[in-house]
N, C-alpha and C positions, 0 to 999 in steps of 0.2 A: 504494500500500500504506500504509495505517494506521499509527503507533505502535504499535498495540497487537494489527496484524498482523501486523507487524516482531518482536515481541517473541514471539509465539508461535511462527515460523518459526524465530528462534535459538535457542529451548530446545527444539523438535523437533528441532534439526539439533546441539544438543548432546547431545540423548538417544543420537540415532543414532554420533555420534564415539565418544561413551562408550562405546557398545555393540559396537567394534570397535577391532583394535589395526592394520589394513590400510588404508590411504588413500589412494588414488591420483587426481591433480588434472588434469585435462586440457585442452585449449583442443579444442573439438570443433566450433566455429566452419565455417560454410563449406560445411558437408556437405551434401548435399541431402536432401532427404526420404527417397526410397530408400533410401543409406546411412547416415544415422541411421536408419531402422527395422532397418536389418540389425546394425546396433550395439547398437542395444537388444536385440535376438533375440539376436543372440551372447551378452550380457551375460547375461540372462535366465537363458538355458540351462546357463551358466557357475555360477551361482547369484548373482550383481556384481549390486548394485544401483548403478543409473546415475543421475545426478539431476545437471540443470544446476540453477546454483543464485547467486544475485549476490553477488559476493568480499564486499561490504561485513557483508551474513547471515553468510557462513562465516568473516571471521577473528572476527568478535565472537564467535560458536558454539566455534573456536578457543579465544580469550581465556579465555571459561566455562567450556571444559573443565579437565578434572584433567591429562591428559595435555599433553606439551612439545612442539609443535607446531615449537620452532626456528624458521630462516628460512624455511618453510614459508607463512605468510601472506607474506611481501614480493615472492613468484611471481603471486599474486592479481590481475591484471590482465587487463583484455580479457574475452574470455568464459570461464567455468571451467564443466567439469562435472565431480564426483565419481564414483569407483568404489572403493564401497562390498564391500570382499571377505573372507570366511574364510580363504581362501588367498591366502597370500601373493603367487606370484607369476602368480594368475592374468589382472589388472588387467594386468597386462604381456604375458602372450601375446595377449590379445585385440586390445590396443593392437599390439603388433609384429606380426599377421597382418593388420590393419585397412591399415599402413604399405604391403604389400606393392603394394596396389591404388590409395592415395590419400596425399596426404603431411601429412592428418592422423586421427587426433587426433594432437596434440604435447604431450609428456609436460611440467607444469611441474615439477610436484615429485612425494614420497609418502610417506608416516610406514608404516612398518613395523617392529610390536614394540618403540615407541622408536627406532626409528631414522630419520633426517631423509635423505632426497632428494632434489636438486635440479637440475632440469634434465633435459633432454631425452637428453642424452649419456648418461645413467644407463638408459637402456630396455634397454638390452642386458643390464646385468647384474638388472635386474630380475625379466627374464624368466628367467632361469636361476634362482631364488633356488628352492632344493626346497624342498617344502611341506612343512609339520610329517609328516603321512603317509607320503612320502617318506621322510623320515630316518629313521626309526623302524623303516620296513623295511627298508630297509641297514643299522642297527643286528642290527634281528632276524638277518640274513642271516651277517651277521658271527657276530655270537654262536655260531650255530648251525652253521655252516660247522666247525670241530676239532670237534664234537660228531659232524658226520655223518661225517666222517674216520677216528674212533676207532670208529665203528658200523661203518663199511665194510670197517677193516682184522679186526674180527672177524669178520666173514662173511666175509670171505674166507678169513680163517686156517680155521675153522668148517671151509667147504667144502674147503680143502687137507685137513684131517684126515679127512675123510667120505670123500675120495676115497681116502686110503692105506689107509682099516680097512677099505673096500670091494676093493681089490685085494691084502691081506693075508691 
């Protein structure tokens, strides 16, 4: 790779950082063709853009970004591939269903919303992390929950009084 392929690979891959606050790093090494293609597909499907990528590219991409990256580059060793996600924790179920059958990808790190990840041990709570959509309707749910309460206990009262003008 060229100088001056090198340099166009880290401002596409800083455009791409920019353009997301979800980053999930993985060592995906190992797998065979198969199960990389079914990683990709899952990702795919997922809407995760997947992309191996060499650490040297992505902490300098890192470095040029706006966003604080933390100790996020010093996991950068070995082979890394990115997942690229809207949802939060969806980089993490695809990884933790992948585990079930093979014992990688292994999680290095992952920047979400600002916040720095590191390590493998973190996949569990990752996966758990509800997505923006998520909260919002157990927001909505809440909200709206005394509101259906007070509906309720009028139609009920409603119908108590329907029934005594009916049998008066």
């Amino acid at each position: 790779m060229t100088r001056e392929e090198k340099s166009i690979a880290i401002e596409d891959l800083t455009a791409q950082l920019a353009g997301t606050n979800i980053v999930y790093v993985a060592d995906i090494s190992g797998l065979n063709a198969d199960t990389t293609s079914k990683l990709r597909r899952a990702c795919f499907k997922a809407g995760i853009k997947l992309e191996v990528i060499k650490n040297t590219l992505l902490v300098k991409a890192m470095e040029a970004s706006a966003n604080d990256y933390g100790e996020l580059p010093s996991v950068l060793t070995g082979n890394s591939a990115i997942f690229i996600s809207d949802v939060a924790n969806g980089p993490g179920k695809i990884i933790k269903d992948f585990r079930k059958k093979s014992a990688k990808p292994v999680l290095k790190g992952a920047y979400i919303n600002a916040e720095v990840y590191i390590g493998d041990d973190q996949l569990d709570a990752l996966a758990t992390i509800k997505s923006k959509e998520e909260l919002i309707g157990e927001l909505i749910g809440l909200l709206q929950a005394p509101a259906q309460r007070v509906i309720s206990a009028l139609q009920n009262q409603f119908a108590k009084e329907e029934v005594a003008e009916t049998e008066a």
